[in-house]
N, C-alpha and C positions, 0 to 999 in steps of 0.2 A: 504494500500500500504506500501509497505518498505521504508527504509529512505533514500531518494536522496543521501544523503552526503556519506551511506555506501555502495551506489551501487557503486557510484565514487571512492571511497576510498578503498573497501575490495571488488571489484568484484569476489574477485576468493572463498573468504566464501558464497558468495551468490552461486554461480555456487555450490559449496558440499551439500549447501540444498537443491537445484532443484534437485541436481544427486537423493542426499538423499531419495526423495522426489518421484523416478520413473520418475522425468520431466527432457525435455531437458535443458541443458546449456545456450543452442544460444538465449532464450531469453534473458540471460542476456546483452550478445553481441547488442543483439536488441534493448533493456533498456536504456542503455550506449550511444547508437549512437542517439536513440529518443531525449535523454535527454542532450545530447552537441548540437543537432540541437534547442532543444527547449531555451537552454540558451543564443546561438548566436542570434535566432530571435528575442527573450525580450531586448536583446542588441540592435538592430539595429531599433527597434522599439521605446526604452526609450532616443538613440541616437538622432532618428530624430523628436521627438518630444520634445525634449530641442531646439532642435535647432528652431521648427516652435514658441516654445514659446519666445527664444532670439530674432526672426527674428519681428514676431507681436510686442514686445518694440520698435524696430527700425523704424518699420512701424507708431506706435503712435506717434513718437518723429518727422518722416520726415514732411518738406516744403510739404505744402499744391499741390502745385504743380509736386513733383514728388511719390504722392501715387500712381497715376495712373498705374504706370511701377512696383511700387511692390506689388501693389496688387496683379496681373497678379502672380507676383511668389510667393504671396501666396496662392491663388489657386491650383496652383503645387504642395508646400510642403506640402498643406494638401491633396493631394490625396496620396502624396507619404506616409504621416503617416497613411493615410487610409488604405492605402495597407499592411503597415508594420504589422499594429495591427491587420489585418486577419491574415496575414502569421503568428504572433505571436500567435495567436489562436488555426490553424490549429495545429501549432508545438506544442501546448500544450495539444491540442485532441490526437497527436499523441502520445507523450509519455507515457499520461493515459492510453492508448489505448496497448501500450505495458507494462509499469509495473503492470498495473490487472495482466500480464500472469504471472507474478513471485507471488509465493506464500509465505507468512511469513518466515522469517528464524527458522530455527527450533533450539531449545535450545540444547548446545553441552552435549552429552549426551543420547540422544534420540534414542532408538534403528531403523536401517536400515532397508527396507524392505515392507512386504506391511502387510495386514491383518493378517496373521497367524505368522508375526514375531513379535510380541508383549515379553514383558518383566514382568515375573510377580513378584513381590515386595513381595508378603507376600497375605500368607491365613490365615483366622479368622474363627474359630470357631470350633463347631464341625457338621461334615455333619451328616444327620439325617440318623439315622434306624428304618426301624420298622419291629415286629413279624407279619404283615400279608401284604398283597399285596397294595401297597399305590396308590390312584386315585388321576388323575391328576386336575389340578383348576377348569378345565371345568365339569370334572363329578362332583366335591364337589362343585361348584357355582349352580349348576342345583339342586342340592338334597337339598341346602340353599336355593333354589329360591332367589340366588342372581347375576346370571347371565343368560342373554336371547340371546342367538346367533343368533336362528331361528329366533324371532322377528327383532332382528336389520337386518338381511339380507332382510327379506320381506319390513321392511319400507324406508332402504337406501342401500341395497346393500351386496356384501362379503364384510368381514373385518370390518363391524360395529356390534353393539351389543347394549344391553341395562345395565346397572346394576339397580336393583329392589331392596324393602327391604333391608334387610341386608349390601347385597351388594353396595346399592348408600350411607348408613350409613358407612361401611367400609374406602371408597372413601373418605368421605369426613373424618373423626376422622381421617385418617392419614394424610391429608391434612392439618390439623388442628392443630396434634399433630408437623407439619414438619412445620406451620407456628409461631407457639409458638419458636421452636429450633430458627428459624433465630432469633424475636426477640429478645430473650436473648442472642444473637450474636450482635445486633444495626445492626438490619438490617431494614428497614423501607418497609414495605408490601405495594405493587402496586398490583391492578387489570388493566392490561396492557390490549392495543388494540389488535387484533388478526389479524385485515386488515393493512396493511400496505403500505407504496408507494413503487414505482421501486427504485429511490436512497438509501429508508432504507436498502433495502433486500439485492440492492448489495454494498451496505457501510458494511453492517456486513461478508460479500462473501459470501452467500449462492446463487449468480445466475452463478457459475461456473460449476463447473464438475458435482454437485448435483442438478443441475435447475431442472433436471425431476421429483425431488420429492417433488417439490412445487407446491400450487394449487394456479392460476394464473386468477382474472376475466377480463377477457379482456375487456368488456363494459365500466370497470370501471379502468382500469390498477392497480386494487390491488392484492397483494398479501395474501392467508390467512399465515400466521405464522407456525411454526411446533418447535415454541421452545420462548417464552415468550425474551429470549434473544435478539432477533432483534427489538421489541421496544423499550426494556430497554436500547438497546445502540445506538438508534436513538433518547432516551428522552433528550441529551442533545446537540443533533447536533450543531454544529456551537456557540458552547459556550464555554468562558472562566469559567472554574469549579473552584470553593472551596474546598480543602478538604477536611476542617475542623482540628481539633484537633486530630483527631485519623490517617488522612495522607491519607483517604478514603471515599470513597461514594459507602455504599452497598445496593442494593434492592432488594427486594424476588418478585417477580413475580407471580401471582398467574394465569392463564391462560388455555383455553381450545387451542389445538394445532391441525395442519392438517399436515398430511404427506400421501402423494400418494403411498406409496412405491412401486415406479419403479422398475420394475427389480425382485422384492419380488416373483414372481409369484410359486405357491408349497412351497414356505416356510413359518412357522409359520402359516399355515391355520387354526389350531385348535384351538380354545380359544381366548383370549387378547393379546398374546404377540405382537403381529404382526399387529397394527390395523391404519386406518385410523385418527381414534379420539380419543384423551384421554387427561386426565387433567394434569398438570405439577404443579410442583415449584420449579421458577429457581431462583439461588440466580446469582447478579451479581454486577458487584467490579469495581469501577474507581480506581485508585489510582497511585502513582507516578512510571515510570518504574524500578525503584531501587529497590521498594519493592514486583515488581508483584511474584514474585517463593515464596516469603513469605506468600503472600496471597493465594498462589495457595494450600500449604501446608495446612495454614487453610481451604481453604473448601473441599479437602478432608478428613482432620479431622470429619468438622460438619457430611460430609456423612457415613464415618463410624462408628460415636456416634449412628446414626440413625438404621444404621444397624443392629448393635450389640446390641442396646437398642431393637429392633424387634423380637431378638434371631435367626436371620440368621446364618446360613454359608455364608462366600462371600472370593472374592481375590479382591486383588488393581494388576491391569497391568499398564504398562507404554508401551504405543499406539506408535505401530511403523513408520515411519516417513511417511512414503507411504498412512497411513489409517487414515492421519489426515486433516482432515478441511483446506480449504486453509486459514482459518485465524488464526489457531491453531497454535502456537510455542513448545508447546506439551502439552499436553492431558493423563489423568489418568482417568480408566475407575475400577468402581468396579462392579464386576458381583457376584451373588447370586445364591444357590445352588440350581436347581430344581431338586427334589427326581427324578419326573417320566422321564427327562430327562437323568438323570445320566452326568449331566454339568453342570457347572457354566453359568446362563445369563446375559449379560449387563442389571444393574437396573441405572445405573449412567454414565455421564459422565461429567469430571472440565479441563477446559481447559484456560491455560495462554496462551492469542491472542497479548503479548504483546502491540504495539502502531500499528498495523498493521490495527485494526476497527479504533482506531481513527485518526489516519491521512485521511480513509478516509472518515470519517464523519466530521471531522474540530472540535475534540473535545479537547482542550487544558483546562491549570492549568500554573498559576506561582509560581514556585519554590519559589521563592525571589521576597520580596514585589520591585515594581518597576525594575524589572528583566523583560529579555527575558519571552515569553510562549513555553512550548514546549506539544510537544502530550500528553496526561494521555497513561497508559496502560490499558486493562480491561481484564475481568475473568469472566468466568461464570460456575456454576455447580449445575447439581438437588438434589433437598433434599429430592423430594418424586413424584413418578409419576401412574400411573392407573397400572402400569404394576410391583409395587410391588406386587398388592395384587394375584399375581400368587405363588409367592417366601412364603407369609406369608401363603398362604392356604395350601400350599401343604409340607409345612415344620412342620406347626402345625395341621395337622390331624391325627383323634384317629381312629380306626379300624370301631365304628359304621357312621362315614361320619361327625360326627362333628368337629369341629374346635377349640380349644384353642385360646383365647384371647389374645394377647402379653400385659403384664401388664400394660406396658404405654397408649395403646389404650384403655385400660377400661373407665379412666376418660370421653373419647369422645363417648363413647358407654352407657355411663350412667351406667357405672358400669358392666356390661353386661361382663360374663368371659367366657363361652363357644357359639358357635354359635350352633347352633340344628337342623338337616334336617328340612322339611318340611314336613307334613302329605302327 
């Protein structure tokens, strides 16, 4: 949620981020009137319960003989505080109820607009050529026998797969190689839950506009995950954090991920890109809100050390305001060059959520020993996901079907420098 103090105070900045944002205004109006009903009712509430606790001394203190007569009106006052501390309640369901609608303020600066108005910052590299006709992942994963479409659909469906040989070795040596990067970053490696409760999922805001691409067990009201992010910033729910000496708390996530994708129907049917399940590593960052853009700047760094270390082509966009995550203040997305496509694809995305996850997870830090707490800010961005290895195949393939090794993933491969069809 956003911060009470600057809906009160700067209503009219919040209102340019909802415009910003493609959403209406009026719920700020909405926000605003919740949130003066819900501070009158705490009033009148903490009001007459001072008063039933001055009135109970009086009552202690009276002649045996006239408790009788104020008992009676303590009975009253405490029904009256009974009542109050509902209605104090209600009014506090109800402002929650309205500020979920307002989504994070978005950092000044972020370009207007929705999906295709994106801002692109800088391209790296050189896009590939080659002298004969280049096959896309899926034909060079089949010829690897290191990818099974046709099995994954028989044993769960469209949209799943298998990766085999090569390919499950692939998977994991960048995985590998991308969990070594965080370390040497001080990033401390989690293997995270994948089920989740209803408060984590919508503490992180993913049950909003995006609910349909989560898979949901009703039996059990869990949620499966689709980005190692929402446990990592449910691991320290309802706690006063340390930041330690470096001003942060960073962790890599190692996690398998479910996304439904709604709405996806004809797109991305061929291959990986587009799938149900795949593995992730997401790195993610508490840290003071003073420092979150600093932080945000390093982890798209780590991301395109990775990049560039793989020998891609990729660009860094800056995610325009309309096509950002409600908990997003903004978001930089780097996409990589697929030959057979003739486009850049998202392989990445790092997003500064400001204090917006943690207020509403109750995740605080004090500044100052013996000082107020106030919200941490958090961050999160991938370092390596199932869906590079479309960008790595198809950018290092040789005209007989095999594949060049990117140097850095030798080590993980056992040395191993070209990949080699299959007989």
């Amino acid at each position: 949620m956003i911060d009470p103090v600057l809906l009160r105070e700067n209503p009219e900045a919040v209102k340019r981020s909802q415009i910003a944002r493609g959403n209406s205004p009026d719920t700020v109006d909405e926000a605003i009137a919740a949130e003066a009903s819900r501070r009158e009712a705490l009033s009148a509430f903490e009001e007459l319960r001072a008063e039933q606790n001055a009135f109970n001394k009086v009552v202690s203190k009276a002649p045996k003989d006239e408790k009788p007569a104020l008992i009676a009106q303590v009975k009253e006052l405490a029904q009256r505080v009974k009542d109050a501390e509902a209605a104090s309640k209600e009014a506090e369901e109800a402002f929650r109820a309205a500020v979920d609608k307002i989504e994070n303020l978005v950092i000044d600066g972020v370009p207007e607009g929705g999906e295709d108005d994106f801002v692109t910052l800088r391209e790296v590299g050189t896009i590939p050529s080659f002298d004969f006709e280049p096959r896309d992942h899926l034909e060079l994963g089949e010829m690897l026998g290191a990818i099974d479409m046709e099995r994954g659909a028989k044993v769960s469906g469209a949209r799943f797969y298998f990766l085999k040989g090569i390919g499950a070795r692939l998977e994991l040596a960048l995985m590998n190689y991308a969990l070594n990067t965080a370390l040497e970053e001080g990033f401390t490696p989690m293997i995270t839950p994948t089920l989740v409760r209803p408060e984590i999922m919508a503490g992180t805001g993913f049950l909003g506009k995006h609910s349909d691409e989560i898979y949901h067990l009703e039996e059990d009201d869990l949620y499966l995950v689709g980005t190692s992010e929402v446990a990592l910033a449910g691991y320290h729910k309802d706690e006063i954090v340390d930041l330690g000496a470096d001003g942060a708390l960073k962790y890599a996530g190692w996690s398998t991920c479910y996304r439904r994708e709604a709405g996806s129907h004809g797109k991305d049917t061929r291959g990986i890109i587009r799938v149900h399940q795949f593995n992730k590593l997401e790195m993610f960052v508490y840290c003071d809100p003073a420092d979150a853009e600093a932080q945000h700047d390093k982890l798209i760094a780590l991301e395109e050390k990775m990049l560039s270390s793989l020998g891609l082509a990729y660009r860094v966009i800056d995610v325009a305001a309309g096509d950002l995550g409600s908990s997003a203040a903004r978001k930089f997305d780097t996409e990589a060059w697929v030959p057979t496509q003739g486009a850049y694809r998202e392989l990445t995305s790092t997003s500064n959520c400001t204090t917006y996850q943690a207020r509403r997870l109750g995740v605080r830090h004090r500044p100052e020993a013996g000082g107020k707490t106030q919200a941490v800010a958090t961050l999160n961005g991938t370092l390596a996901t199932t869906r590079w290895i479309v960008a790595i195949l198809e950018t290092h393939q040789r005209a007989d079907g095999s594949v060049a090794v990117p140097e850095v993933l030798r080590p993980y491969l056992g040395g191993l420098e070209v990949l080699e069809p299959i007989a």
